[in-house]
C-alpha positions in Angstrom: 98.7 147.5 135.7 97.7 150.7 134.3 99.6 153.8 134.4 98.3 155.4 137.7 98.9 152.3 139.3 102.4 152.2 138.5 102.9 155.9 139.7 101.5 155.3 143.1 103.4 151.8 143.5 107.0 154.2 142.6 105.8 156.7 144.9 104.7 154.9 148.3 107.8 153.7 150.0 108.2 150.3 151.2 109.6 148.4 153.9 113.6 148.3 153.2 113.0 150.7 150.5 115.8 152.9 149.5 114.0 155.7 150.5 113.8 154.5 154.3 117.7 153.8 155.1 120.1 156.0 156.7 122.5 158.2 154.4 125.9 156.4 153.5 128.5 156.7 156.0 131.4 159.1 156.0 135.2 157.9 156.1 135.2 159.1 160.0 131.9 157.4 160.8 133.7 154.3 159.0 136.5 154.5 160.9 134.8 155.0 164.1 132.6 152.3 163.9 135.1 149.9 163.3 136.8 150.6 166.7 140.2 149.9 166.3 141.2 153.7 165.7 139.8 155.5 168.3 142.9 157.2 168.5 143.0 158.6 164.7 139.5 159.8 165.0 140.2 161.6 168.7 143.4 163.1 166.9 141.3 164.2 163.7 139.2 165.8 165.7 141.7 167.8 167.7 143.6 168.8 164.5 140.5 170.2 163.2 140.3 168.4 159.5 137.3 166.4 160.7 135.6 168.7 158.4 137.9 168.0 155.2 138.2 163.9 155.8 134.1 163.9 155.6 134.4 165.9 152.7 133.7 164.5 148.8 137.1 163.0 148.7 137.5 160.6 146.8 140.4 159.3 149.8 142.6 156.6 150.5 143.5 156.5 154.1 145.9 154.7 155.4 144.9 154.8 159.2 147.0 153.0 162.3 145.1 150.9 164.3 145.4 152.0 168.1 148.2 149.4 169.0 150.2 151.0 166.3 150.1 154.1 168.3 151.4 152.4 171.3 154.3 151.7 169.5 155.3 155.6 169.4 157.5 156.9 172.4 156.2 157.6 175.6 154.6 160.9 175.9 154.6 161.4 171.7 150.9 161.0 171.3 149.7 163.3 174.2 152.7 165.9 173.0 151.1 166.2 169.5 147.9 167.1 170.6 148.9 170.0 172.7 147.4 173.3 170.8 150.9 174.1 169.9 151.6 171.3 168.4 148.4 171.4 165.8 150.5 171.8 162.7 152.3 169.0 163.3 149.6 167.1 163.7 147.6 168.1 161.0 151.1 167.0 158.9 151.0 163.8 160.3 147.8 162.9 159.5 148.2 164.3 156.3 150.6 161.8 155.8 147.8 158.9 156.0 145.7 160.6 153.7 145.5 160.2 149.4 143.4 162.1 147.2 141.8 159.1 145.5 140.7 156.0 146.4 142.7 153.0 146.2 141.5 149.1 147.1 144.7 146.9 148.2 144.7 144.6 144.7 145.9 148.0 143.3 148.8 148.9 145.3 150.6 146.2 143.2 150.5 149.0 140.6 152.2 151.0 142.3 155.6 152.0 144.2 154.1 155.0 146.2 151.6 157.4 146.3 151.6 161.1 147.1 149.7 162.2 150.2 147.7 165.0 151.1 150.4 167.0 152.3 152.4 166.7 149.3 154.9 164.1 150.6 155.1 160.8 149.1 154.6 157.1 150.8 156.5 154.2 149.6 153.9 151.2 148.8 155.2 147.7 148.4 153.2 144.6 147.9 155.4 141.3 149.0 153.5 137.7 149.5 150.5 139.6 149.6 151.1 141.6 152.3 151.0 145.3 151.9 153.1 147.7 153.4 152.4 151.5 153.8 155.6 153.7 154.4 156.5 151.3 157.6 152.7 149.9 158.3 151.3 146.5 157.5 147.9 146.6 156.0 146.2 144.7 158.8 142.3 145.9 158.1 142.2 146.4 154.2 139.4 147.8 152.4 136.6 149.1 155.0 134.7 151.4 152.9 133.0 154.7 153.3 130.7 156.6 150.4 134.0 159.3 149.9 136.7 156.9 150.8 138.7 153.7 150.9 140.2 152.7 154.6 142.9 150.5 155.3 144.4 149.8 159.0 148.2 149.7 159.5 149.8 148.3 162.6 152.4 151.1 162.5 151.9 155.2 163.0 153.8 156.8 159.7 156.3 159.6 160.4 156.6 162.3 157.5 159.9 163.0 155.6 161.5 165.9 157.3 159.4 165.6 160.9 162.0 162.9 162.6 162.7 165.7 164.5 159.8 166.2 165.8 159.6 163.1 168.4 162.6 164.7 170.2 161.1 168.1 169.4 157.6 167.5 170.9 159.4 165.2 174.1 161.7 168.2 175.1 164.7 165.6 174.0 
């Protein structure tokens, strides 16, 4: 093959060429597709980070599946996302969020990790189960091109915000 040959076989793309498939996904697209947290996106989305979760990260996030928000009290959910309530929403997912990206083999290096609101979650690693602040990894390791995503069955409260169910519920 001589050289001009070679330049036109790099230039015309192929079937399944790199050049033809879609862009790498983002952690919400990730997260979206996976369809067990519906309710994390639809809460992103109202807190208004959408924009900073698609961002370069590198993230680890530690997301609750839907059933884990089931598990709140009655009424917590739909209180948060009032307009009012924004900052406390954006705190508490926040709280699910690390700057870097982490795979679940790791966390057995580990005792916590500090979150993007500056608060630190507890990590433990027992019989090979993971568990995030008081979530079980159920989904580990979906990954997105800025981030690594892992499902918990439970809906992480941040230091300081217990307040806030009773708070938000008029309690």
């Amino acid at each position: 093959m001589n050289f001009t040959q070679s330049l036109l076989c790099t230039l015309v793309p192929i079937a399944g060429d790199t050049m033809t498939q879609e862009p790498p996904k983002r952690l919400l697209e990730v997260a979206a597709e996976q369809g067990s947290f519906a309710l994390f996106c639809d809460a992103v989305r109202q807190s208004g980070l959408q924009e900073s979760l698609d961002g370069k990260g590198p993230f680890t996030a530690f997301i609750p599946i839907d059933a884990a928000f089931e598990k709140l009290p009655k009424g917590y959910l739909d209180a948060l996302l009032l307009p009012e309530n924004r900052k406390h929403l954006i705190d508490l997912i926040s709280y699910h969020i690390v700057p870097k990206r982490k795979t679940v083999v790791e966390f057995e290096r580990w005792d916590s990790l500090k979150t993007l609101d500056g608060n630190t979650l507890s990590i433990q690693s027992v019989n090979k189960q993971v568990i995030v602040g008081t979530g079980k990894v159920v989904l580990p390791d979906l990954y997105s091109v800025n981030a690594a995503i892992h499902g918990i069955d439970r809906v992480n409260i941040p230091p300081g915000a217990q307040w806030l169910g009773t708070c938000l519920l008029g309690g």
